[in-house]
C-alpha angles and dihedrals in degrees: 000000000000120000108269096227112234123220130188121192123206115212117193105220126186115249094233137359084271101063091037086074095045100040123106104239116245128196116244110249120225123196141166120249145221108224108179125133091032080290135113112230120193135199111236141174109229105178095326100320121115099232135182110229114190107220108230113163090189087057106097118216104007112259128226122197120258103238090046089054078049095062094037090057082228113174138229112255094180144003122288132238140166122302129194127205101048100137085327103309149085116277131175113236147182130200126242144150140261111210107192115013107180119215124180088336094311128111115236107173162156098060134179112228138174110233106224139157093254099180094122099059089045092061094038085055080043094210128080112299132182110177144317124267102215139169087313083080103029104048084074096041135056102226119215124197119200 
């Protein structure tokens, strides 16, 4: 029996009626997925690096691992503090920002993040992982899984 391939399009909305008549039209992306591990992996473009972003809409703000932020020279814009839930353990965390985050050839950022050591959770997904995307995304797009 062949794999049945899985899509999941992402859809920018306008936060009220207003905003619909002032803001600029997008083009829903659509994009396959990885779903291993009872999660959805996507394949994203942070700065130039082809990333794996789990998709968690109970995950607020999105995450992104620490040695990735590293590498992206990304900056405090806070200060840190303990976090619970990261591959089911504590974690210290900042938070940060993502400006551009690329999904299916569209540009979805800035984003806010939290900055955390995420290897649990990696090994628990058991394939490369970079970060989550969380309600920071999807509080400006419907999300649609095929």
């Amino acid at each position: 029996m062949a794999a049945t391939q899985k899509w999941i399009t992402l859809v920018p909305i306008a936060a009220s009626m207003a905003a619909c008549a002032a803001a600029p039209t997008r083009e829903p992306a659509t994009v396959a997925f990885d779903a291993r591990s009872h999660e959805i992996g996507l394949p994203v473009t942070v700065e130039g690096r082809s990333l794996t972003f789990l998709l968690d809409a109970a995950v607020d703000p999105s995450a992104i691992d620490a040695s990735q932020a590293s590498t992206l020279g990304l900056k405090k814009t806070g200060e840190g503090g303990e976090v619970e839930g990261v591959g089911n353990e504590a974690a210290m965390a900042f938070p940060s920002s993502v400006p551009e985050i690329i999904i299916g050839g569209r540009d979805y950022g800035p984003i806010e993040v939290l900055v955390a050591d995420l290897g649990k959770l990696r090994e628990r997904y058991g394939a490369p992982m970079h970060g989550i995307l969380g309600y920071s995304l999807i509080k400006d797009n419907a999300v649609l899984i095929d």
